[in-house]
DRENDO-1510 file (C-alpha; in Angstrom, 1 decimal, always signed):
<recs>
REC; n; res; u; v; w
REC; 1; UNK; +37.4; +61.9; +119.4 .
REC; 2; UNK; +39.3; +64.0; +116.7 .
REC; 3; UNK; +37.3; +66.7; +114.6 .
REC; 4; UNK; +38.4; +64.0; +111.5 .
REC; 5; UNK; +37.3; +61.2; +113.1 .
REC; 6; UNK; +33.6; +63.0; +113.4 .
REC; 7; UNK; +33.6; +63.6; +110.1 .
REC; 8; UNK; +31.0; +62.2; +108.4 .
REC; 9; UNK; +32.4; +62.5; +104.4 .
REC; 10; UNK; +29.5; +63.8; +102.5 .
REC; 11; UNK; +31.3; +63.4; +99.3 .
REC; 12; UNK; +31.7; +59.6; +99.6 .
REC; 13; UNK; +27.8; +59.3; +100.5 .
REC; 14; UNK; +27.1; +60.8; +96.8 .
REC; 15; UNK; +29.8; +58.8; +95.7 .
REC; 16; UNK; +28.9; +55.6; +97.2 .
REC; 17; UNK; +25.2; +55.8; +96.1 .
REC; 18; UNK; +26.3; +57.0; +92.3 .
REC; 19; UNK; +28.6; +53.6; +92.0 .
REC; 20; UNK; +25.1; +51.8; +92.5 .
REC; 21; UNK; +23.1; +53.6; +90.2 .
REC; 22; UNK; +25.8; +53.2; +87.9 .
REC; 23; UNK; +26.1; +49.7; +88.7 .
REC; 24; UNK; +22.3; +49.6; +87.6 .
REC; 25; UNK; +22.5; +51.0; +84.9 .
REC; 26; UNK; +25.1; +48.8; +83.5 .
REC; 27; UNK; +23.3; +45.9; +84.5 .
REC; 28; UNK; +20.3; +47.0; +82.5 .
REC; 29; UNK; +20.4; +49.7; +79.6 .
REC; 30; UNK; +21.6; +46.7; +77.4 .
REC; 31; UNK; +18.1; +46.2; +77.0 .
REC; 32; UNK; +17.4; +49.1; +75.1 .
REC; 33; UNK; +18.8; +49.4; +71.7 .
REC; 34; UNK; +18.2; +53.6; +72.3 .
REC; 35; UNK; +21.6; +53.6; +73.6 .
REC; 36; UNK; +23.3; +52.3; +71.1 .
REC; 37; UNK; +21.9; +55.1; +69.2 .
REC; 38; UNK; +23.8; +57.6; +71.1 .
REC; 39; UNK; +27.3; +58.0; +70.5 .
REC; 40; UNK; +29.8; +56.4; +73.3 .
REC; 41; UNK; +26.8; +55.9; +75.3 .
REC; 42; UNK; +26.5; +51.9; +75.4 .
REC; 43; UNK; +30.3; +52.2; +75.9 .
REC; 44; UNK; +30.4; +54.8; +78.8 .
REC; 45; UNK; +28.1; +52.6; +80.4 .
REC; 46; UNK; +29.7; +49.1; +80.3 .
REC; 47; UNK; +32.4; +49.8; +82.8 .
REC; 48; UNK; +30.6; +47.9; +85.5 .
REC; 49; UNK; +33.9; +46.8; +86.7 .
REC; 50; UNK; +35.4; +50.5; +88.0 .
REC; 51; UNK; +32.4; +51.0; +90.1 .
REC; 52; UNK; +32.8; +47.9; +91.7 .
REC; 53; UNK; +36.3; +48.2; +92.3 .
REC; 54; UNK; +35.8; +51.5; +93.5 .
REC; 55; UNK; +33.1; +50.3; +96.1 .
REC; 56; UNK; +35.0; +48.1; +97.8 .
REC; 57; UNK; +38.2; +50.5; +97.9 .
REC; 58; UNK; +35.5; +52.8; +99.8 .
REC; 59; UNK; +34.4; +50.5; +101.9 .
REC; 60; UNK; +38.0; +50.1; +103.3 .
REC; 61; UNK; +38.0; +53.6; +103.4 .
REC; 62; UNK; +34.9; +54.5; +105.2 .
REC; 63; UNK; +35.5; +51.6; +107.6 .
REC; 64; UNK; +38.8; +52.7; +108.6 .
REC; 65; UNK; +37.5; +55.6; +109.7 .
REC; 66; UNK; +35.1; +54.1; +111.8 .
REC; 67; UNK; +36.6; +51.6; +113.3 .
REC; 68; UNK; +40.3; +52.2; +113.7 .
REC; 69; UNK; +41.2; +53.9; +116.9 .
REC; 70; UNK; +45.2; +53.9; +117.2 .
REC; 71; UNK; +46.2; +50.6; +117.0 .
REC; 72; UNK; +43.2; +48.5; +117.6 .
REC; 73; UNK; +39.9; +48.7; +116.7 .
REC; 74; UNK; +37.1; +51.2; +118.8 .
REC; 75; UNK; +35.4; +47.6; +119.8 .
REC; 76; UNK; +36.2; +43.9; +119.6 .
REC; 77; UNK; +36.0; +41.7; +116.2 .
REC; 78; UNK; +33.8; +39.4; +117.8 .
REC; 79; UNK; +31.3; +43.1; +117.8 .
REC; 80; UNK; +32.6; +44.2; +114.2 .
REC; 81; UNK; +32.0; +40.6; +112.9 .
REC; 82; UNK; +28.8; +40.5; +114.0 .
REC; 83; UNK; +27.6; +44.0; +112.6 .
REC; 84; UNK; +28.6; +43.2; +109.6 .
REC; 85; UNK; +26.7; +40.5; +109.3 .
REC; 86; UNK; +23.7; +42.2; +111.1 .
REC; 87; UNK; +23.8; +44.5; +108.1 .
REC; 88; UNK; +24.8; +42.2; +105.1 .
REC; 89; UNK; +22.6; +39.2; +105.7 .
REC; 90; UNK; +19.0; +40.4; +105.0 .
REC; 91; UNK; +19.9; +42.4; +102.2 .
REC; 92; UNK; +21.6; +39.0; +101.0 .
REC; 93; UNK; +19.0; +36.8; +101.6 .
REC; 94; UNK; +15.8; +39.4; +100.3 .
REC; 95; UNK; +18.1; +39.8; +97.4 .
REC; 96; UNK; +18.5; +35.8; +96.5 .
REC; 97; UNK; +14.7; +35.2; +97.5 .
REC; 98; UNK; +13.4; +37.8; +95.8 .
REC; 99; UNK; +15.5; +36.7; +92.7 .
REC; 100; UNK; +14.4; +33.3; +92.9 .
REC; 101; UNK; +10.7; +34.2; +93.1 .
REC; 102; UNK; +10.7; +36.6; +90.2 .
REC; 103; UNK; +12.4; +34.3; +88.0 .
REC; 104; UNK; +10.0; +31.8; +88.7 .
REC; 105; UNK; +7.1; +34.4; +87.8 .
REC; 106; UNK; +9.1; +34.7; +85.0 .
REC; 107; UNK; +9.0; +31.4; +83.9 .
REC; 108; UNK; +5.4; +30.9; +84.4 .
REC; 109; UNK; +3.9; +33.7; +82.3 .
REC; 110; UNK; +6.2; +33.1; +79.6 .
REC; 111; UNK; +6.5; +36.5; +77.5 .
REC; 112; UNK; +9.3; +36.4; +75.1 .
REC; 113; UNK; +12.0; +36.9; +75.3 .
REC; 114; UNK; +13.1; +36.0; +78.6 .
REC; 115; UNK; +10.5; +34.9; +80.0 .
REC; 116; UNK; +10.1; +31.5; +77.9 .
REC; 117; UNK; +13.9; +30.2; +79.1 .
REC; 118; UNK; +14.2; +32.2; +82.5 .
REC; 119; UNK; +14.9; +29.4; +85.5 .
REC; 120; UNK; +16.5; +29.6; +88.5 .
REC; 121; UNK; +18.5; +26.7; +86.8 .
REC; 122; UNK; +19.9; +29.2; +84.1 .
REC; 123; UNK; +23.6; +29.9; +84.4 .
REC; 124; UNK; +26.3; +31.5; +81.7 .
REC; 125; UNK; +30.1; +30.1; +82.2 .
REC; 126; UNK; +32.3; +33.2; +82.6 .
REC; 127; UNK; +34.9; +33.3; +79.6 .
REC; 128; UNK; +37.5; +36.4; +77.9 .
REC; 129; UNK; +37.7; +34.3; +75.0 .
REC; 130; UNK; +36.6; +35.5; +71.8 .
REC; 131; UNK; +34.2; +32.7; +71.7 .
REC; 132; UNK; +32.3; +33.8; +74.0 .
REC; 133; UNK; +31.3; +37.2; +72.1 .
REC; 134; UNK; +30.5; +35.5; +69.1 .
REC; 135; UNK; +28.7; +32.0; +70.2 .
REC; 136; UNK; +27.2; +33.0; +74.0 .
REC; 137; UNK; +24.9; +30.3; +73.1 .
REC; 138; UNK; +27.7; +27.6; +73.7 .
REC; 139; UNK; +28.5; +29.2; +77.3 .
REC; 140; UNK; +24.5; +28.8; +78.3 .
REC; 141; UNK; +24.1; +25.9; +80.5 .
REC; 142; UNK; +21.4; +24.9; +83.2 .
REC; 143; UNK; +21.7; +23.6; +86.4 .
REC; 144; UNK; +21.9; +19.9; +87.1 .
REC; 145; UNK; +20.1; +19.0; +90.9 .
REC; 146; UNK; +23.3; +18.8; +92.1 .
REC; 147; UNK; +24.5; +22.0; +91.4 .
REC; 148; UNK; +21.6; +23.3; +92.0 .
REC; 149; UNK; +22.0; +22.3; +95.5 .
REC; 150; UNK; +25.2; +23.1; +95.9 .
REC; 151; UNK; +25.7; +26.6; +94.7 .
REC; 152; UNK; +22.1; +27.3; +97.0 .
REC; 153; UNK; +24.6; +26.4; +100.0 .
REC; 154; UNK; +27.1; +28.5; +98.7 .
REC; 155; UNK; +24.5; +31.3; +98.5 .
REC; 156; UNK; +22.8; +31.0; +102.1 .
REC; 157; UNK; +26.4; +30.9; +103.2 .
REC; 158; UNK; +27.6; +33.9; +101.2 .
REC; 159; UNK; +30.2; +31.9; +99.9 .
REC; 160; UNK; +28.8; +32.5; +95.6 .
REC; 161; UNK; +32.1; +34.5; +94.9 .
REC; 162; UNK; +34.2; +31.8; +95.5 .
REC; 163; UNK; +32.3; +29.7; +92.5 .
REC; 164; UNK; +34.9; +30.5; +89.6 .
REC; 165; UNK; +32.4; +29.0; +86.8 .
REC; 166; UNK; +29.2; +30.7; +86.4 .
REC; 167; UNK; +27.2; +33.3; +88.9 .
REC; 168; UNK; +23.9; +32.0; +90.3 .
REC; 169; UNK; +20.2; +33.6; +90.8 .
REC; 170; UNK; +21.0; +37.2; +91.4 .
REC; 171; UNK; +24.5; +37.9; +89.6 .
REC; 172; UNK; +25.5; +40.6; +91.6 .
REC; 173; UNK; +25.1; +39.2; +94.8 .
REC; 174; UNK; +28.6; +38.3; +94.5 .
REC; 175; UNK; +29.9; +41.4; +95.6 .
REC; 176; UNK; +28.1; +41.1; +99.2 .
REC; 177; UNK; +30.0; +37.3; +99.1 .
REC; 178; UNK; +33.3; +39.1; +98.4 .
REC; 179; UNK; +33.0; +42.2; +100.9 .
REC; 180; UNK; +32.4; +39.6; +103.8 .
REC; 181; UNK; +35.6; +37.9; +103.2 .
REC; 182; UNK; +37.1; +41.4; +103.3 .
REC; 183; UNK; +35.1; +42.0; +106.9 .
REC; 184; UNK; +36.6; +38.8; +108.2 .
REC; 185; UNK; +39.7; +40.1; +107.7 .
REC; 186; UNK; +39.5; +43.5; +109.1 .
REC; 187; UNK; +40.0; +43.4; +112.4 .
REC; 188; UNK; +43.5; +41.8; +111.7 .
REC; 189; UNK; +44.6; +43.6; +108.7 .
REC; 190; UNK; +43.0; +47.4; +109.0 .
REC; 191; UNK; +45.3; +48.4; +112.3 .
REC; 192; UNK; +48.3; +47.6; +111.1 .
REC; 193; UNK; +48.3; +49.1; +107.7 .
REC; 194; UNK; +46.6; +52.1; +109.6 .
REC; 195; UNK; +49.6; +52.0; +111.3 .
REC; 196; UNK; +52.6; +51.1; +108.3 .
REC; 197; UNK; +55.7; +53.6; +108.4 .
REC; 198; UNK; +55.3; +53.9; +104.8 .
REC; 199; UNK; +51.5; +53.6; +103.0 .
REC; 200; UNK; +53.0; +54.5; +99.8 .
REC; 201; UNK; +55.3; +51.9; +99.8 .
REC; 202; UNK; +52.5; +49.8; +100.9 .
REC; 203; UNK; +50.0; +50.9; +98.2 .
REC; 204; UNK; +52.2; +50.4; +95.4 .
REC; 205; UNK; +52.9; +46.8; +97.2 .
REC; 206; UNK; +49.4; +46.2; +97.0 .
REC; 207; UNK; +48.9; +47.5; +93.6 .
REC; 208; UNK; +51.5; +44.8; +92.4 .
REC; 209; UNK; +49.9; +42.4; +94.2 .
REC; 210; UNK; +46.7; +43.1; +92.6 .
REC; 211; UNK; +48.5; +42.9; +88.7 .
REC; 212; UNK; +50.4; +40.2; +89.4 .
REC; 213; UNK; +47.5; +37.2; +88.7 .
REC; 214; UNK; +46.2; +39.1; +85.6 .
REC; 215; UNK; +49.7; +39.0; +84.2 .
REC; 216; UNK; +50.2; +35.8; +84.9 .
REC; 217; UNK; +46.8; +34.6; +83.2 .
REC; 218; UNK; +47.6; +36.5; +79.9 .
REC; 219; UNK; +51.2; +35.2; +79.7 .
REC; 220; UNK; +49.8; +31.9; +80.1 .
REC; 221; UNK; +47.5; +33.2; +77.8 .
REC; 222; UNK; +44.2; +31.8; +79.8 .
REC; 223; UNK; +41.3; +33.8; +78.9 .
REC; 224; UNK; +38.4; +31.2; +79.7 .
REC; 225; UNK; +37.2; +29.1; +82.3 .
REC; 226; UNK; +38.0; +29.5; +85.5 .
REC; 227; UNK; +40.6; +32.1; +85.2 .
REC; 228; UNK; +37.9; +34.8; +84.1 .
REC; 229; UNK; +35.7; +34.3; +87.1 .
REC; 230; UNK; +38.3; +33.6; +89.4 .
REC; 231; UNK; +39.9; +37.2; +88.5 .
REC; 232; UNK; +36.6; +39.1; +88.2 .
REC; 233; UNK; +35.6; +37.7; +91.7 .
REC; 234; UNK; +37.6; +35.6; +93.8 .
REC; 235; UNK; +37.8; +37.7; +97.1 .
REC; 236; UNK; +41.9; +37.0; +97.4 .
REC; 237; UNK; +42.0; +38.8; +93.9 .
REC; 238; UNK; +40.1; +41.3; +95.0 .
REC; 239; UNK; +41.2; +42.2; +98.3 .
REC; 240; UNK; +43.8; +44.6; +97.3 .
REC; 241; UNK; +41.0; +47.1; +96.3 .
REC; 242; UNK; +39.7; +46.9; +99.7 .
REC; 243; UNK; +43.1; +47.2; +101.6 .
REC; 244; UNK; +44.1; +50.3; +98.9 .
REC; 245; UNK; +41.1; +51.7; +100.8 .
REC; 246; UNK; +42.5; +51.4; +104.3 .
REC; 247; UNK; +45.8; +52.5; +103.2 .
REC; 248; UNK; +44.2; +55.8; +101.2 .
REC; 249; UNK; +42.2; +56.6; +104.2 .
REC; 250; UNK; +46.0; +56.1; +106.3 .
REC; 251; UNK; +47.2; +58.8; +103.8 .
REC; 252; UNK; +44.2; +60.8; +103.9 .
REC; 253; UNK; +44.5; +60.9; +107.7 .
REC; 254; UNK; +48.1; +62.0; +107.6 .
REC; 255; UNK; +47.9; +64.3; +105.6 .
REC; 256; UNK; +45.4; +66.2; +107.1 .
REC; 257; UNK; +46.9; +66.1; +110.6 .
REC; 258; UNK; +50.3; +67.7; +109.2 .
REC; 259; UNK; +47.9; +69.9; +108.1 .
REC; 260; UNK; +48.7; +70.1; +104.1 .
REC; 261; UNK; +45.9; +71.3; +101.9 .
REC; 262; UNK; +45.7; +70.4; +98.2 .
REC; 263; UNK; +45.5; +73.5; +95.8 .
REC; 264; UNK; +43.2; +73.9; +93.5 .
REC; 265; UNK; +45.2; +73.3; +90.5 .
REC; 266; UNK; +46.3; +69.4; +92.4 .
REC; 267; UNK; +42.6; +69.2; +92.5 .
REC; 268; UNK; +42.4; +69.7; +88.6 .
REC; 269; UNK; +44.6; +67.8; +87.8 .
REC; 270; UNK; +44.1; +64.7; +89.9 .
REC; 271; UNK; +39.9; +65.2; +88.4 .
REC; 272; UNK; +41.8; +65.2; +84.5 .
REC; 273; UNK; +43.7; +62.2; +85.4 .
REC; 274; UNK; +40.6; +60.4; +86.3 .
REC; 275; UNK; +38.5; +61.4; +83.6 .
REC; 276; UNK; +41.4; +60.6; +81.1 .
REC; 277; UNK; +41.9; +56.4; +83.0 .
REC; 278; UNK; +37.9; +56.1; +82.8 .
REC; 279; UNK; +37.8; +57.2; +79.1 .
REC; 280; UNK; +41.0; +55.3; +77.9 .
REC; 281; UNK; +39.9; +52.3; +79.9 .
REC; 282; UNK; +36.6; +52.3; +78.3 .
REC; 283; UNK; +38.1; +52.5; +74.9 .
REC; 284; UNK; +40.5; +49.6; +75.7 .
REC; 285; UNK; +38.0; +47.3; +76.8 .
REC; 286; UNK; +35.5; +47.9; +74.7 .
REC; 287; UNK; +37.5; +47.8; +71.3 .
REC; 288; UNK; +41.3; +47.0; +72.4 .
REC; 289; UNK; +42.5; +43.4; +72.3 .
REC; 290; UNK; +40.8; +41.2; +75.2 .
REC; 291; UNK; +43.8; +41.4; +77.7 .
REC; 292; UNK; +43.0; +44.7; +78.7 .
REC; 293; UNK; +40.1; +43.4; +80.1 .
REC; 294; UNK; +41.6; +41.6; +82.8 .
REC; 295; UNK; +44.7; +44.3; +83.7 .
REC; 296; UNK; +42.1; +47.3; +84.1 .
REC; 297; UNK; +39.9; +45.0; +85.9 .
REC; 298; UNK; +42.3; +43.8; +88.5 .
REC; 299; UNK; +45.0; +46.9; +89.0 .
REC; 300; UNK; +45.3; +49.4; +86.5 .
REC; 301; UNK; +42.4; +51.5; +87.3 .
REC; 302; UNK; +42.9; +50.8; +91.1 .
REC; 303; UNK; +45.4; +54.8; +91.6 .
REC; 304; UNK; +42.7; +56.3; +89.7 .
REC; 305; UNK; +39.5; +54.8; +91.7 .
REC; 306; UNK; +42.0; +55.6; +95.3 .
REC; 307; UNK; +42.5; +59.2; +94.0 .
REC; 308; UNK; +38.3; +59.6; +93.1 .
REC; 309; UNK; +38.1; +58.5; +96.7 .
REC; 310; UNK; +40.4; +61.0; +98.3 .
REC; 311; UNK; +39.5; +64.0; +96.2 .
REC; 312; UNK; +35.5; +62.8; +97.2 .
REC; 313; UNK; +36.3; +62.9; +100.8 .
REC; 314; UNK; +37.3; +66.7; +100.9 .
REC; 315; UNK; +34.0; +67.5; +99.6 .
REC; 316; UNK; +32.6; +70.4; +102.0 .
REC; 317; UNK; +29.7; +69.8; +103.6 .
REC; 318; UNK; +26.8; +71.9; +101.8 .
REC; 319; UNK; +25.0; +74.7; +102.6 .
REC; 320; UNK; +21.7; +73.2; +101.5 .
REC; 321; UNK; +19.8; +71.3; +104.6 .
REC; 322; UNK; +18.1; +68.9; +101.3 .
REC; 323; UNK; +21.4; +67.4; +100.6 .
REC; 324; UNK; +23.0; +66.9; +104.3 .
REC; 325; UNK; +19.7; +65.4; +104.6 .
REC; 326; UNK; +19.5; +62.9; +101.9 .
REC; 327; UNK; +23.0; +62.3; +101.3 .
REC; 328; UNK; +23.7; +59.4; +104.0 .
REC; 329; UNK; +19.9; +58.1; +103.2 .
REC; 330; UNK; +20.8; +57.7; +99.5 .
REC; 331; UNK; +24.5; +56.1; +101.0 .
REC; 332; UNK; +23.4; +54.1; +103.2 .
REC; 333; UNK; +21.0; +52.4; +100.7 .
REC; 334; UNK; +23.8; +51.8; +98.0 .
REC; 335; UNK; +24.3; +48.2; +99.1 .
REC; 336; UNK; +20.7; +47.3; +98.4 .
REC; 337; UNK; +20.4; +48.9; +95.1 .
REC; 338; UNK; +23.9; +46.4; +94.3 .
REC; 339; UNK; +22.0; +43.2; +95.5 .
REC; 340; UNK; +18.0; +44.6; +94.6 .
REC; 341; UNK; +18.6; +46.3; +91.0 .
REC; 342; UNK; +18.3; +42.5; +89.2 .
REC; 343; UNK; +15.0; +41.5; +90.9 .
REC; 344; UNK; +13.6; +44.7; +90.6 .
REC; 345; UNK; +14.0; +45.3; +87.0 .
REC; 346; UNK; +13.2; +42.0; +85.7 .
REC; 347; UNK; +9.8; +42.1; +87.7 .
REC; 348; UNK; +9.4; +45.7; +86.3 .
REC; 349; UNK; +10.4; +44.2; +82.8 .
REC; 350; UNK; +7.5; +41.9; +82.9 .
REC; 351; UNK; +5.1; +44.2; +84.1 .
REC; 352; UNK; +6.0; +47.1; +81.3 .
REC; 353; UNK; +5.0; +44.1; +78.9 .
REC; 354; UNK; +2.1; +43.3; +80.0 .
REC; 355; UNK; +0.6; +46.7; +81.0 .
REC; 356; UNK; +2.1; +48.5; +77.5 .
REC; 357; UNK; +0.6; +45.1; +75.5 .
REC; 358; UNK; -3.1; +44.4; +75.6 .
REC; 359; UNK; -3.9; +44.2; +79.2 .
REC; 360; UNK; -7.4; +43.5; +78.6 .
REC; 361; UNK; -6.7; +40.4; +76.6 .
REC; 362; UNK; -4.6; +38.9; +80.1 .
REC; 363; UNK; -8.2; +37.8; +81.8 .
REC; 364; UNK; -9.5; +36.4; +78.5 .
REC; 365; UNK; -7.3; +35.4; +76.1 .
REC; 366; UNK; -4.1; +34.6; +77.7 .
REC; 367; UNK; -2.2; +33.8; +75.0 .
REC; 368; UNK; -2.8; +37.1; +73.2 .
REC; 369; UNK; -1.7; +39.2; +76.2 .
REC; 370; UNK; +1.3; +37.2; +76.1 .
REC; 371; UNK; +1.7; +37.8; +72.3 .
REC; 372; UNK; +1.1; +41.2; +72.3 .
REC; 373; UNK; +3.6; +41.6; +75.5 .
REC; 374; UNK; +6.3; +40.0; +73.5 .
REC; 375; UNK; +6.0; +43.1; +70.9 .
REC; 376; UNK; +6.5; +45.8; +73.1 .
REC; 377; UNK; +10.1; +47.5; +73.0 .
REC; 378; UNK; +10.8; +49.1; +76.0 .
REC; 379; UNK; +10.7; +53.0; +76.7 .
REC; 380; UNK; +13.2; +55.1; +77.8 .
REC; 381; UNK; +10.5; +56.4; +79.7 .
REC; 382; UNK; +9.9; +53.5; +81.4 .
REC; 383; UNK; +13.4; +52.9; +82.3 .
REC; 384; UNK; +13.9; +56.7; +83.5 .
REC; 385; UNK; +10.4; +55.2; +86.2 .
REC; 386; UNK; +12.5; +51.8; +86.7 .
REC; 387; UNK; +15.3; +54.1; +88.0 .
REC; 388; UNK; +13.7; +55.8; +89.9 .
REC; 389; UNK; +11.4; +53.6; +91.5 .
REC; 390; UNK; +14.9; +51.4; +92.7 .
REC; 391; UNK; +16.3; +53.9; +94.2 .
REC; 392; UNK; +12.7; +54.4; +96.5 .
REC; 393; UNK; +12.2; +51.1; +97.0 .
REC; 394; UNK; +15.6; +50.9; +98.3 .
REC; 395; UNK; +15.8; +53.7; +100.6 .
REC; 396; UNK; +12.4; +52.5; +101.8 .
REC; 397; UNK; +13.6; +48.5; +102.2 .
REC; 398; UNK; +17.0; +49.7; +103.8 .
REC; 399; UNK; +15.6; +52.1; +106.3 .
REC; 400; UNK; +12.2; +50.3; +107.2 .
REC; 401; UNK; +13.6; +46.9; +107.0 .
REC; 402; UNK; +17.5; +46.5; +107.1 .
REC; 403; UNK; +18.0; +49.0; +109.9 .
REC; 404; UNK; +15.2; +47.6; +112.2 .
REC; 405; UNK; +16.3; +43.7; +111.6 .
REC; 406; UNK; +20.0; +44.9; +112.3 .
REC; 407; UNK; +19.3; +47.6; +115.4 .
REC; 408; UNK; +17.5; +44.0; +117.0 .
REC; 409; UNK; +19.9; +41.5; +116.2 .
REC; 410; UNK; +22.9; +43.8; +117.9 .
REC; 411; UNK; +20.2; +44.0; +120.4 .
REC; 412; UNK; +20.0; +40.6; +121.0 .
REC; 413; UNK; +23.9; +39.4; +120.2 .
REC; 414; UNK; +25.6; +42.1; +121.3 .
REC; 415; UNK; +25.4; +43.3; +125.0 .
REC; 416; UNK; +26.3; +46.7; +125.8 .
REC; 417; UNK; +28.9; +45.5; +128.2 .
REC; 418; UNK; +30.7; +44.0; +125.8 .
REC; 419; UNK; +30.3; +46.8; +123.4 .
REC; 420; UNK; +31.6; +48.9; +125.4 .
REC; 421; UNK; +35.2; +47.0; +126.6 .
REC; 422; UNK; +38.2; +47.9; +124.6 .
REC; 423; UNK; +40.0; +44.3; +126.5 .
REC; 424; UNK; +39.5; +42.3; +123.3 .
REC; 425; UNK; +40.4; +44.6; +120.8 .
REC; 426; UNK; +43.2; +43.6; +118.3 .
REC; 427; UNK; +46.1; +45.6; +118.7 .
REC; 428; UNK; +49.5; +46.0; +116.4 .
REC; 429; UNK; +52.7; +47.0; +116.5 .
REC; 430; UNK; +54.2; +49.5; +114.6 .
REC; 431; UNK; +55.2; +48.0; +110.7 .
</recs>
């Protein structure tokens, strides 16, 4: 094994676990009018999308590295397949249960103002149009018994993403739908454009690829139902990000065997040119014409989110034993605080109301609890605990839970003879 392929990339740990903070935040500071109050700050903080985007481009990374040795894979699929799934499918199903049962809690007390309409039956159709922004109401809609049962298959088979209409139960659980389809096709895919002559030619390739339905949508001039949700989440749309991963991680390996270094001043400028997509992008989605939405969601952003990957992966390790200590526990638990974050904060939402209302009134007097819940406004306070209480809780539930459940599935799947033969392993040839 190569000192490179040792390495264990600090700087995408951070990385990886800041995308899911930031991910939770955007999913929740809409709830407090305080950051509206802020200049920029409601708008630096809706650009859910580029973390997303940027998550799965490191997943491709991070796995390549792993995985690829040459021109197959370290193990066979079968192995990789199953590891995958080992590690996705309690946080997936926790996630959705956990959803399911808070909602319901929810329901049951009843403090305004969610609490009165939340059901698992709630759903909002995904639309760009204009329409959307200035009668939601007309996009609310509620689950018949057949949908209902149908899109709870598609959940307990991590198939949600590919539902173009509406997201179900946890919203975000998507992304764990979308990043299996991109595991299935690993084995086949990650070798060969490990392996491409030319991975700039193949990045800008898949770039083009990934522009080429958003263009299409606004010249047909589509902006509502199903094109939105099948370009915010359909895992062939999104794909590219993951494969712009492999392919930065082939450039990132090349270039560090011919041993190049980037100067400082490459460093500086590829950091300004970051900065300078994230700001424009958050201007042109959040008071441009509504196209940009869809061409910064699927493309435009992807050379800066690639470059925030590369310049994150020559991140030295530190000095400090604190942070080489907690940087791949806070990493490792950035998938859970994607599919947790929902769960967590509405159940936290419910019990800020009630202990900040009159608490003594909840044994006597139930509906002046629930009155006096409905008046509290949320503190910033209270959100700076929510935060923080996440991230434990998911450090805690991904250590204690999701390692333990995974360590004796491979256990039980996954026999160390086979683990151990390279036979099965996909190979390429050269592209």
């Amino acid at each position: 094994m190569t000192q490179l392929e040792k390495e264990r990339f600090i700087g995408l740990e951070w990385l990886r676990f800041l995308l899911g903070c930031y991910v939770m935040i955007y999913h929740t500071a809409h709830h407090y009018p305080q950051f509206k109050a802020v200049f920029g700050l409601s708008e630096l903080t809706s650009m859910g999308f580029f973390a997303t985007s940027a998550f799965f481009a490191l997943s491709g990374f991070l796995l390549a590295h792993v995985y690829v040795r040459g021109r197959r894979l370290r193990e066979p699929a079968s192995n990789f397949w199953r590891k995958r799934l080992f590690n996705l499918y309690p946080i997936h199903i926790v996630a959705l249960l956990s959803s399911m049962l808070v909602v319901t809690l929810m329901q049951w007390l009843a403090i305004p103002p969610e609490g009165p309409g939340a059901t698992i039956r709630f759903v909002v159709y995904d639309t760009n149009e204009v329409l959307g922004q200035t009668h939601p109401e007309l996009f609310r809609h509620y689950m018949d018994n057949v949908q209902l049962a149908f899109n709870s298959v598609l959940q307990l088979l991590m198939l949600q993403a590919w539902n173009p209409y509406f997201l179900t139960f946890n919203a975000p659980l998507w992304s764990l739908s979308a990043l299996f389809f991109f595991y299935l096709l690993f084995p086949w895919a990650a070798p060969r454009l490990m392996n491409v002559r030319n991975p700039w030619l193949w990045l800008g390739i898949c770039m083009l690829a990934y522009l080429l339905p958003p263009v299409w949508v606004i010249w047909q001039q589509q902006f509502g139902m199903p094109y939105t949700g099948l370009l915010q989440r359909l895992p062939l749309f999104r794909v590219p990000e993951f494969f712009g991963g492999i392919l930065a991680y082939a450039l990132f390996k090349r270039i560090h065997q011919a041993g190049h270094v980037l100067s400082a001043s490459a460093r500086r400028a590829m950091v300004l040119f970051i900065v300078a997509c994230f700001l424009t992008a958050t201007v042109l989605f959040t008071h441009g014409p509504k196209y940009w939405y869809f061409l910064l969601h699927n493309g435009l952003l992807l050379p800066s989110q690639l470059m925030l990957l590369y310049l994150c992966a020559l991140a030295r390790n530190p000095d400090s034993a604190w942070l080489r200590h907690w940087s791949p526990r806070l990493g490792a638990a950035s998938l859970s605080m994607f599919a947790l974050h929902v769960p967590l904060y509405n159940l936290f939402m419910t019990v800020e109301q009630l202990v900040r209302g009159a608490p003594g009134q909840c044994l006597n007097q139930w509906s002046d609890c629930v009155a006096a819940a409905a008046n509290v406004q949320l503190s910033l306070t209270g959100y700076a605990l929510f935060l923080i209480l996440t991230v434990t809780v998911c450090v805690l539930f991904q250590e204690q839970f999701v390692v333990r459940v995974r360590k004796r599935l491979v256990a039980r799947f996954i026999t160390p003879a086979t683990a151990r033969t390279g036979k099965t392993a996909i190979k390429t040839s050269g592209s």
